[in-house]
C-alpha positions as CSV (number, residue, x, y, z in Angstrom):
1,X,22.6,47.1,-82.1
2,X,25.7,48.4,-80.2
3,X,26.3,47.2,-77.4
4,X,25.8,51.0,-75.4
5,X,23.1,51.3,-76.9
6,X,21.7,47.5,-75.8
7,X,22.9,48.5,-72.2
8,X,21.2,51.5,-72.7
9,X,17.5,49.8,-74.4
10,X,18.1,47.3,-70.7
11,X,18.4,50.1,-68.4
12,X,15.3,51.7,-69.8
13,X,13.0,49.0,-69.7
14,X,14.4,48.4,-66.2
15,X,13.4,51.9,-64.9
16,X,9.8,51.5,-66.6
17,X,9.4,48.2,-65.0
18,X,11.3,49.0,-62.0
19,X,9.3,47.8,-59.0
20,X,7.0,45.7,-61.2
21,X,6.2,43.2,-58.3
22,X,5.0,39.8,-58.2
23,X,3.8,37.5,-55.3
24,X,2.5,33.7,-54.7
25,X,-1.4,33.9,-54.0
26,X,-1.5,35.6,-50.2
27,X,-3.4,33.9,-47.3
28,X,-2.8,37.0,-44.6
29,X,-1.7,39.9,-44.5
30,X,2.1,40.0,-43.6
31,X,3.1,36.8,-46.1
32,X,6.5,38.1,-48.1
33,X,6.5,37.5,-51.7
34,X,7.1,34.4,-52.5
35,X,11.0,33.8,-54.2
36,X,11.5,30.4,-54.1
37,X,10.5,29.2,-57.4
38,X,11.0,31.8,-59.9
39,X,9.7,31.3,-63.4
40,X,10.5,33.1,-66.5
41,X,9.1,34.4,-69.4
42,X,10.5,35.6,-72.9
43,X,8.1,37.9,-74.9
44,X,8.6,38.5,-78.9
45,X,6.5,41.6,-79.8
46,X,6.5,44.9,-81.9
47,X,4.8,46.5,-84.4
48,X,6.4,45.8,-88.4
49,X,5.2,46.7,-91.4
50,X,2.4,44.5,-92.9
51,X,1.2,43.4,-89.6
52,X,-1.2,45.0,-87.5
53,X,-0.3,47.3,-84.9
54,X,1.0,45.1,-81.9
55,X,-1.3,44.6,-78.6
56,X,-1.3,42.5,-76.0
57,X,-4.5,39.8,-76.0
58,X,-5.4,38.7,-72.7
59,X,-4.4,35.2,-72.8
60,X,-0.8,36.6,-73.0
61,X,-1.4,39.2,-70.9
62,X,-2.3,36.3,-68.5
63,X,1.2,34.9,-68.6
64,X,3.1,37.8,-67.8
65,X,0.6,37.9,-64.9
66,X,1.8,34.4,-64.3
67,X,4.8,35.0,-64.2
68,X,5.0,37.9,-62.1
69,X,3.4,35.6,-59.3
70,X,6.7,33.7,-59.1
71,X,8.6,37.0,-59.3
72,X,10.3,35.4,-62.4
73,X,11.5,38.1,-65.0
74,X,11.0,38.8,-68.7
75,X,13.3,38.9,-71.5
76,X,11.6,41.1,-74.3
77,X,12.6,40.9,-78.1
78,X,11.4,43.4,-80.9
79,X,11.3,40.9,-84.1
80,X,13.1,43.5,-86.8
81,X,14.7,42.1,-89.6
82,X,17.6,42.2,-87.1
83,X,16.0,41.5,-83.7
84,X,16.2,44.1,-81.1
85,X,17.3,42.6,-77.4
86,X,15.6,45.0,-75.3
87,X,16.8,43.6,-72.4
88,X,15.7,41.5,-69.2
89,X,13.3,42.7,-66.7
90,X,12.8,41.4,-63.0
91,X,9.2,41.3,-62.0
92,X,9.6,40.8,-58.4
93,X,9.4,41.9,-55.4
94,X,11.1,41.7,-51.5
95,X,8.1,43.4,-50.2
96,X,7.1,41.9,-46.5
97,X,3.2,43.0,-46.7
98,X,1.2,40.7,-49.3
99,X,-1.2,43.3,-50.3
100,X,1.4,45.6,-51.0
101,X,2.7,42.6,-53.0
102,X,-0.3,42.3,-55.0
103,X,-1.5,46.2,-55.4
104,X,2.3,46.2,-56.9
105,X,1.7,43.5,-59.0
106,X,-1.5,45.0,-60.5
107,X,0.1,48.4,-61.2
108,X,3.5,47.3,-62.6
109,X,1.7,44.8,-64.9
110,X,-0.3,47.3,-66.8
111,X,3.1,49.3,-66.9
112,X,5.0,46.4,-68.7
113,X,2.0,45.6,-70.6
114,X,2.1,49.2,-72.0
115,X,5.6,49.2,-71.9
116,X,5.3,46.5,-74.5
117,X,2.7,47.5,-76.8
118,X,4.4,51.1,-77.4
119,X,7.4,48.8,-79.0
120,X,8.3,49.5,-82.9
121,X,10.9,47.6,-85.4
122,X,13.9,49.6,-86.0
123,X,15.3,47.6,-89.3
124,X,13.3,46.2,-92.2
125,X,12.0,42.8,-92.7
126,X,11.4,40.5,-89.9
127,X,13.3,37.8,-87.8
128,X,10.8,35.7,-86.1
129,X,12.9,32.5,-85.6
130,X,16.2,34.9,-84.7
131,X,14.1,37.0,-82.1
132,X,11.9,33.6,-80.2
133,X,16.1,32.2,-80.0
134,X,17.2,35.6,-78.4
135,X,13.8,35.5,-75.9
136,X,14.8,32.1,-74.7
137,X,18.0,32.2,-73.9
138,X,17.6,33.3,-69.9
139,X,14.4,31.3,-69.3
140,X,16.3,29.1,-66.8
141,X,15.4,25.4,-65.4
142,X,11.3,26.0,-65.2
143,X,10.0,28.7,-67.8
144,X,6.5,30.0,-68.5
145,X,7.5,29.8,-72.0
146,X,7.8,32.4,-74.5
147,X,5.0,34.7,-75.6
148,X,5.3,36.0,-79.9
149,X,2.9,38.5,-81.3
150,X,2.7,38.6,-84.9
151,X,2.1,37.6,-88.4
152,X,4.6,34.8,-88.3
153,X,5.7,36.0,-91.9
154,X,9.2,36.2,-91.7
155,X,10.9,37.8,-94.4
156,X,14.9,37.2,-93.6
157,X,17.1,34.1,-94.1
158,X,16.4,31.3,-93.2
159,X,12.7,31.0,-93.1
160,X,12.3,33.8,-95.5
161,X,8.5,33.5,-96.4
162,X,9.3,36.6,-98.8
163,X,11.6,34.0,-101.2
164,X,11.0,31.3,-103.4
165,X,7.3,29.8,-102.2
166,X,8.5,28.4,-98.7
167,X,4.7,29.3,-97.5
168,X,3.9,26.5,-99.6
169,X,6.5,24.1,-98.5
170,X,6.3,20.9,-97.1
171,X,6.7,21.5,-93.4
172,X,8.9,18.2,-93.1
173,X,11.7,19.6,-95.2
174,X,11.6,23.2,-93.7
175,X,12.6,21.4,-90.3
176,X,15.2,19.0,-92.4
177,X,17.1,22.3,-93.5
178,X,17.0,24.2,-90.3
179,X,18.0,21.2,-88.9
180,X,21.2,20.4,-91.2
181,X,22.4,23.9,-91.4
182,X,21.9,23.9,-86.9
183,X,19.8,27.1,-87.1
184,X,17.3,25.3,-84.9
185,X,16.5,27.4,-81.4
186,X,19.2,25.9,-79.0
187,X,17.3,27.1,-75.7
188,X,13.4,25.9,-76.6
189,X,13.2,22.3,-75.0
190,X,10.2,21.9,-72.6
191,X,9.1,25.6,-73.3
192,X,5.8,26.0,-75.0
193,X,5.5,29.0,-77.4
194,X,2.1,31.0,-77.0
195,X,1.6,32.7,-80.3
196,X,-1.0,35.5,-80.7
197,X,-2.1,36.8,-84.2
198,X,-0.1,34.2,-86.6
199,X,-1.4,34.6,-90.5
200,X,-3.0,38.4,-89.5
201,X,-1.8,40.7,-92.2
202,X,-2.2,44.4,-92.7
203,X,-0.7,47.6,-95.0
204,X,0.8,45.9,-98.3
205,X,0.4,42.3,-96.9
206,X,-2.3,40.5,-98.8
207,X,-4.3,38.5,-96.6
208,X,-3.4,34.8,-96.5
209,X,-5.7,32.3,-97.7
210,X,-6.7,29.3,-95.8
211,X,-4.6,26.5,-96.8
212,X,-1.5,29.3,-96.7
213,X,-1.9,30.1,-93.3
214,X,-2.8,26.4,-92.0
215,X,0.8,25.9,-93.6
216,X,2.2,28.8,-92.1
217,X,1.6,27.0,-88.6
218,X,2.1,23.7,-89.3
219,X,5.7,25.2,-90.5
220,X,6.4,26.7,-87.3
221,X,4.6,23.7,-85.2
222,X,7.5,21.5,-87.0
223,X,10.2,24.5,-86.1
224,X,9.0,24.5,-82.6
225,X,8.6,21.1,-82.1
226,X,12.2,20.2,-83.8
227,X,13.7,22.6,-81.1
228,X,12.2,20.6,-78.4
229,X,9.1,22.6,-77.5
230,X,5.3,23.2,-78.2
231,X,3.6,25.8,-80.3
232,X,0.2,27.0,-79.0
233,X,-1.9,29.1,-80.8
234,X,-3.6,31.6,-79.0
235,X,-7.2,32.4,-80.1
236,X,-7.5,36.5,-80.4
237,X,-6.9,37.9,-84.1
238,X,-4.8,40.2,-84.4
239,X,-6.6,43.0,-86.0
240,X,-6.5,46.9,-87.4
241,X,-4.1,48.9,-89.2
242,X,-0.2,48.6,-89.4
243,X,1.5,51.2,-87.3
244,X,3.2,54.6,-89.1
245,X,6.4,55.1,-90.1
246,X,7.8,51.9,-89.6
247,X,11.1,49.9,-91.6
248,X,9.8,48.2,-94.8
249,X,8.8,44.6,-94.6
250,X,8.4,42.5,-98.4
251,X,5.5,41.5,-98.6
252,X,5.3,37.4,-99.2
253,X,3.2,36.4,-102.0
254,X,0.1,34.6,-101.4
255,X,-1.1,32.0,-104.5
256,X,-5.0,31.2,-105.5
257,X,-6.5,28.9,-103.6
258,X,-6.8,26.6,-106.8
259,X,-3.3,26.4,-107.7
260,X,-1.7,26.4,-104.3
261,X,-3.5,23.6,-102.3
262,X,-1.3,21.0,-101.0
263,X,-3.7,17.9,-100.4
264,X,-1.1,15.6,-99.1
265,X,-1.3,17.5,-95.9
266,X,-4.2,18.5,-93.9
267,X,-5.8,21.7,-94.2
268,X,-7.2,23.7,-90.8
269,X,-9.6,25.8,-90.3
270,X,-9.2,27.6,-87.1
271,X,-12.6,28.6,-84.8
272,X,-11.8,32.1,-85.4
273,X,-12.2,32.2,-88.8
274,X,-15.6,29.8,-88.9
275,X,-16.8,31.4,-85.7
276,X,-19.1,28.7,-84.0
277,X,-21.1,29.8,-81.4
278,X,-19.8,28.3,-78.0
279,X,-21.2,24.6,-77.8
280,X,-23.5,24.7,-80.6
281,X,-23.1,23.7,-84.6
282,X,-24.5,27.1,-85.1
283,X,-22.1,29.8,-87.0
284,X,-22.3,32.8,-84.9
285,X,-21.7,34.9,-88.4
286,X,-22.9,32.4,-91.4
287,X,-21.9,35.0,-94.1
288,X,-18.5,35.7,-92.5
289,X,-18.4,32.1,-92.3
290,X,-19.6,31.3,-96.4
291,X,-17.0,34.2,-97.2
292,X,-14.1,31.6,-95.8
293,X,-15.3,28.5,-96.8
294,X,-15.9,29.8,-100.4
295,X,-12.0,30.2,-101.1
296,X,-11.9,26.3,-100.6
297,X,-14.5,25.7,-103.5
298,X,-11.9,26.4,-106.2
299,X,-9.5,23.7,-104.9
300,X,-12.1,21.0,-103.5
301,X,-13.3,20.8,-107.3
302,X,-10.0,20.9,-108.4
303,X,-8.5,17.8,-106.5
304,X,-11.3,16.3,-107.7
305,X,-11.3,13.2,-104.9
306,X,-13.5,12.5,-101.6
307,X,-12.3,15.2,-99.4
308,X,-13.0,14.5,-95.2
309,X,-14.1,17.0,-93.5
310,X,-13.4,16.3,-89.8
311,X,-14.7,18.3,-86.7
312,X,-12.4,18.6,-83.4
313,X,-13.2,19.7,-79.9
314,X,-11.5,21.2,-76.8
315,X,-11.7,18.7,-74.2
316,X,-13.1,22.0,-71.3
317,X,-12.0,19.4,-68.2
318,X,-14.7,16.6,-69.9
319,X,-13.8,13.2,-68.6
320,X,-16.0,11.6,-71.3
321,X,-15.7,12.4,-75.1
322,X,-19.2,11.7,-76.5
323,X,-20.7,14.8,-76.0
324,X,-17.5,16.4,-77.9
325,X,-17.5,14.1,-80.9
326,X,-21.2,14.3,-81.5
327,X,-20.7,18.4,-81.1
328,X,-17.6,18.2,-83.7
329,X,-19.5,16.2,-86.1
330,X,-21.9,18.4,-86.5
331,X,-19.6,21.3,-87.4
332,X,-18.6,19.2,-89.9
333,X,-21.8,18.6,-91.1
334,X,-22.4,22.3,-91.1
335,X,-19.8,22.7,-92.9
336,X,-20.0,20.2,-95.8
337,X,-23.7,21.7,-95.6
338,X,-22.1,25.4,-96.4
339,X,-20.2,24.3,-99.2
340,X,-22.5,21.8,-100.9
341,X,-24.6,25.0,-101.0
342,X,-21.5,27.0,-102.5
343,X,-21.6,24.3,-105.4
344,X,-19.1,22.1,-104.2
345,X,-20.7,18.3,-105.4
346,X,-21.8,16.3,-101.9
347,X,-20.8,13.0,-103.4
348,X,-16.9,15.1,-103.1
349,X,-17.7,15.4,-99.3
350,X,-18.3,13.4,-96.3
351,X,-17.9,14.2,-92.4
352,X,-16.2,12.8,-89.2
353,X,-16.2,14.0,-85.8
354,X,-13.4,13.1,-83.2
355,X,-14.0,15.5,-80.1
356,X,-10.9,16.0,-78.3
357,X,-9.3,12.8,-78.8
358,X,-7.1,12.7,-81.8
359,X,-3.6,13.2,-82.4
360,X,-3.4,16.7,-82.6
361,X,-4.7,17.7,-79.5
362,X,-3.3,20.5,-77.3
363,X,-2.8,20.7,-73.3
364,X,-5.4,23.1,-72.1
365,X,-4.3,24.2,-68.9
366,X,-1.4,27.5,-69.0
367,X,2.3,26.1,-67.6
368,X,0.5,27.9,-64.0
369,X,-1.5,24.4,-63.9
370,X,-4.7,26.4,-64.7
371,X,-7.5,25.7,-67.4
372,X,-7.4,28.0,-70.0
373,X,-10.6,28.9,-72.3
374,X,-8.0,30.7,-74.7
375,X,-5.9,27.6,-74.6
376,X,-8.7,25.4,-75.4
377,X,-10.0,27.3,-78.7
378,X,-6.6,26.4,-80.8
379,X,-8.6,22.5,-80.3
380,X,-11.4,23.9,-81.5
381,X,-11.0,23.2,-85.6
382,X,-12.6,21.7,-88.4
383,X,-9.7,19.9,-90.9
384,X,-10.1,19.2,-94.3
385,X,-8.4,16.4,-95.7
386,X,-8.1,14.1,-98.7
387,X,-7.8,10.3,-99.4
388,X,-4.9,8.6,-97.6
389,X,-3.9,11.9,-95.6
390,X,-3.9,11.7,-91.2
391,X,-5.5,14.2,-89.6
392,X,-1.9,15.4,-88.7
393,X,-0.2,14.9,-91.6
C-alpha cells in the first residue's frame, strides 16, 4: 500500500471512530475520563476467501470495550496476503461529564465494531503472522493485547499452510525456523493474543479435521509463545459463508484422518466441537458430537496402542479441584463411551481426568483483571494421547 493511500485508509478510520470515547468506571456525575493509564489494543480482522465472513464475537468485542475504558487506542490490520495497516484509532475522550463519557463510549463502540466487520482483503492469500507483527507494534508499556479473527490458515511465506504439509508439522521445528531466519513478532512479549474462529473454513476451504486443527494451534501457540506472549483461544466458531468478491486464497490441503495423525503429540478436542452441556458429562448434541469423534476411529485403530483420553476443566474462580477432575473424568468416560460404540476396541482406550490443574492451563480472567466465561471454555477440552506422550507435548 502507498503510503497516500495508508494516510488516507488512517484518516478514514479516524473520522468513523472520531469521538469514540472511553472512561474509567464513574462514581458521580462530573468525574472526567480517566487518562492516566492508557491501554492499547491491536485488532487483526477482515473477511478472505475460504474463511467465513468476518464478525466480531463478544468476547472480543469485550476487549475493545476494555480498552476504550482506559481511553487506550486501536491499531487495526486487514490480514491480505499483504497486510493492510489501516491505521491507529484513539478511543478516548477529554470529556468533563462521566455520563457523557460512557453514553460516548456505548455509541462509538458499536461504530468501531461495525467499522470493523465491514473490512475486506484487498490482495490474495493471507498474512496472519505479518498482520498480528504490524497490530503490535504501537501497543506501548501495558497492552490489552491483540485481538485476530480468522481461519489461522495462512497461505504466504513463511508459515504458508498452502505449501509442502506444514499443517502437519511438528510445531517444535515451525518455531526453530521462524526463529533462525528472525521472522519471529519483535513487539509480542507480555501481550496475550485473543484468537476468534481459528481452524473455521468456508468457500473452497475443506474443513479441517481434528488432529489438523489441534496442530494448527499448537503451531501458532509455539509462534506466539516464541515471540514472548500467550495465545488464547476464544470460544465462538466462526461460522457462515465467505464474503463476495474477494482476492483468491489457496486453499491448504487437508489429509485423512488415518494417514495424517501425528501420535507423538497430543491431540485436542475443543468444547465447541464436543459441546458438553455446562457442568454436566452430558453432550448437549450427541450426534453432532458422534459425527466428530467418528473421524478419530480411522486413526485410533490404526496406531494400534492404548490411547488416553484425558478430560480438562476451567478452573470458574474454584479454590478446590475435586469437583473439576471428577467432572472431566467423566467427559472422558463419555467419550471413550462414544467411540467404543463407533467400534473403536475398549481394551485401545482408557480415561483420566485432571480438572484444571495440568500444564496446559490458561489464565481465566481478561488483562481488565475480570473473569471471563469465554476465557475459561479454551480449558474446557478433552485430549487424546498415546503411550509416552504429555498432555502438552
Amino acid at each position: 500500500m502507498s503510503r497516500s493511500r495508508l494516510l488516507a485508509s488512517a484518516a478514514a478510520i479516524v473520522a468513523l471512530c472520531a469521538g469514540l470515547t472511553a472512561c474509567t468506571s464513574a462514581t458521580a456525575s462530573g468525574e472526567a475520563c480517566d487518562q492516566s493509564h492508557k491501554r492499547n489494543l491491536g485488532v487483526v480482522a477482515g473477511s478472505t476467501a475460504n474463511a467465513p465472513a468476518v464478525t466480531l464475537p463478544a468476547s472480543a468485542s469485550s476487549q475493545l470495550a476494555a480498552s476504550g475504558k482506559t481511553n487506550g487506542s486501536v491499531t487495526v490490520v486487514v490480514p491480505s496476503g499483504t497486510p493492510q495497516v489501516m491505521g491507529t484509532t484513539a478511543l478516548g475522550s477529554s470529556a468533563q461529564d462521566a455520563i457523557v463519557c460512557q453514553n460516548d463510549q456505548r455509541t462509538k463502540l458499536t461504530q468501531i465494531t461495525s467499522y470493523i466487520g465491514g473490512l475486506k482483503a484487498s490482495a490474495p492469500e493471507v498474512d496472519f503472522l505479518g498482520a498480528i507483527d504490524e497490530a503490535a507494534r504501537n501497543l506501548g508499556s501495558d497492552p490489552l493485547g491483540v485481538i485476530v479473527v480468522g481461519s489461522g490458515l495462512q497461505t504466504t511465506d513463511p508459515l504458508n499452510f498452502a505449501g509442502t504439509g506444514l499443517l502437519y508439522a511438528d510445531p517444535t521445528q515451525v518455531v526453530s525456523d521462524l526463529t533462525s531466519r528472525g521472522l519471529l513478532p519483535t513487539d509480542l512479549k507480555g501481550v496475550t493474543v485473543y484468537w476468534a474462529g481459528m481452524g473455521d473454513t468456508a468457500g473452497a476451504q475443506q474443513p479441517l479435521t481434528v488432529p489438523a486443527r489441534s496442530n494448527l494451534e499448537a503451531i501458532w501457540s509455539a509462534v506466539v509463545k516464541a515471540a514472548g506472549g500467550t495465545l488464547s483461544l476464544l470460544p465462538e466458531p466462526a461460522s457462515g459463508s465467505a464474503a463476495a468478491n474477494l482476492p483468491a486464497v489457496t486453499p491448504v490441503t487437508i489429509e485423512p484422518v488415518a494417514t495424517k495423525t501425528d501420535w507423538s503429540h497430543p491431540v485436542v478436542i475443543r468444547n465447541s466441537e464436543l459441546l458438553f452441556t455446562k457442568d454436566t458429562a452430558a453432550f448437549s448434541d450427541p450426534g453432532a458430537a458422534q459425527n466428530v469423534l467418528a473421524t478419530l476411529v480411522p486413526a485410533i485403530e490404526q496406531n494400534g496402542k492404548v490411547v488416553t483420553i484425558t478430560g480438562t476443566a476451567s478452573k470458574d474462580q474454584a479454590t478446590d479441584n475435586t469437583a473439576d477432575t471428577a467432572l472431566s473424568l467423566k467427559r472422558a468416560e463419555a467419550v471413550k463411551s462414544a467411540l467404543v460404540g463407533l467400534g473403536v476396541p475398549a481394551s485401545l482406550l482408557q480415561t483420566a481426568g485432571v480438572g484444571f490443574e495440568w500444564c496446559g492451563w490458561k489464565a481465566e480472567k481478561d488483562a481488565a483483571g475480570t473473569y471471563s466465561d469465554a476465557l475459561a471454555e479454551q480449558n474446557r477440552t478433552v485430549i487424546l494421547t498415546s503411550a509416552g506422550v504429555g498432555l502438552c507435548g
